[in-house]
C-alpha positions, -999 to +999 in steps of 0.1 A: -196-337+153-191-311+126-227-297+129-222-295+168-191-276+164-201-253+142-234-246+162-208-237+193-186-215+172-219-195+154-234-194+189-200-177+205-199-152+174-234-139+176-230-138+219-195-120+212-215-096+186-242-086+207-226-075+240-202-056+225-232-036+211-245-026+243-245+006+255-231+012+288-244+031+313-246+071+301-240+060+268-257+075+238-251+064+202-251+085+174-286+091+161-302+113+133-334+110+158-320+114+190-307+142+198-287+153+233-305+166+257-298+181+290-306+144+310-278+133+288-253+154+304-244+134+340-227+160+357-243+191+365-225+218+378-227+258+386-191+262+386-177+294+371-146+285+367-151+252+340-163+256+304-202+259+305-205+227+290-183+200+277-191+165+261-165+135+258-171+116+230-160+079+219-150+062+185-147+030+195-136-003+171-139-037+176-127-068+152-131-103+149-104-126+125-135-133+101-150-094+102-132-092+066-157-121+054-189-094+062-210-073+032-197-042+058-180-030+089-207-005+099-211-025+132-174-027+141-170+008+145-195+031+170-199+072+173-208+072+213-215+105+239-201+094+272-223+116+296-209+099+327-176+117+314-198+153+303-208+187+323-233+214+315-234+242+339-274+247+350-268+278+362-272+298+328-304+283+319-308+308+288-280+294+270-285+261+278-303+248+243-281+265+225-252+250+242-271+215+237-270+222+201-234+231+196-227+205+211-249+181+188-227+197+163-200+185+175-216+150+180-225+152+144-185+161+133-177+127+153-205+106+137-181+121+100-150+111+114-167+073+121-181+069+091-145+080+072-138+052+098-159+027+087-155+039+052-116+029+056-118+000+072-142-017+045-114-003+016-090-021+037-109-046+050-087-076+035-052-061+058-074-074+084-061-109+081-026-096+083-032-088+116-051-060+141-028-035+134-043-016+108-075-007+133-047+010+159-035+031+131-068+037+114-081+049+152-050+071+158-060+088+131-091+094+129-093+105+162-063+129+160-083+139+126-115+147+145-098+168+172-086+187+149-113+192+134-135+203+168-112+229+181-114+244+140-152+243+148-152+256+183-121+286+169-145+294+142-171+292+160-160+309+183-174+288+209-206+281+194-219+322+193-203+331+160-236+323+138-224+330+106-197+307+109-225+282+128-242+279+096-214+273+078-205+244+099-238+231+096-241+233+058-207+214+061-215+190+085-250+180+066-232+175+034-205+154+049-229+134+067-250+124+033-217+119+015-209+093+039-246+081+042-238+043+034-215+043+061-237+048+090-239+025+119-275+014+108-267+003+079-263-037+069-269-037+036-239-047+010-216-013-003-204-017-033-170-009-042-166+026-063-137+026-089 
């Protein structure tokens, strides 16, 4: 009976795990390899008076009562583009890689804030069996951190045409991005606690 009910719950967990890791429709997970590209972008427009191009993007959680029991919580938090919820104006097709790009940029800012993300919630991992609580507040900020962050970028920036400041931002971004490397989605192998 014990060997029966154990099969049930394992079988439920690894059910439960796998669909919440499927992309939805106009979904794109983070990627080193992937890159966006314009058939990313679901809503094409030629309308003057919208930005050129804008991209919604998702840091999404999820959390299970035993998630504090795993090596890592790489899994439990995703970096996703929703191009259902994203516009590119086709008119101006000479801009249009370089509008791509900044906006990979700012994809790449995102994929940061996830891994600070996932980087918090495995230093915190054991508030978990308090209660679900810690995830809200962890989210709220993190997201409020990486808005913040963007419209710095895009200021800077100054939209994406300011290429001194684009290389600065991309020096930035890179380094941030391998000081976080063990906290990447892909990732299932153990991290080890720093002291």
């Amino acid at each position: 009976m014990k060997k029966i009910f154990l099969v049930v719950i394992v079988s439920i967990t690894c059910l439960n795990y796998s669909f919440s890791q499927e992309l939805q429709d106009g979904e794109k997970r983070w990627s080193t390899d992937k890159k966006l590209a314009l058939n990313d972008f679901k809503i094409k427009t030629s309308d003057n008076n919208n930005q050129n191009v804008y991209s919604q993007f998702v840091i999404s959680y999820s959390a299970k009562g035993f998630d504090f029991l795993k090596k890592n919580l790489n899994k439990n938090v995703e970096n996703l583009f929703s191009g259902n919820a994203s516009w590119i104006d086709t008119s101006n097709v000479k801009n249009i890689d370089k509008q791509i790009e900044f906006q990979q940029m700012q994809f790449d800012l995102a994929e940061i804030h996830a891994r600070k993300f996932r980087q918090q919630l495995f230093l915190k991992k054991w508030k978990i069996t308090r209660g679900f609580d810690i995830l809200k507040k962890l989210s709220n900020k993190i997201m409020a951190e990486f808005s913040e962050q963007r419209m710095i970028l895009i200021k800077e920036t100054e939209g994406g045409i300011n290429k001194e400041k684009l290389l600065e931002w991309k020096e930035k971004i890179s380094k941030d991005l391998k000081e976080l490397y063990e906290f990447r989605f892909e990732n299932k192998k153990k991290i080890k606690r720093k002291k």
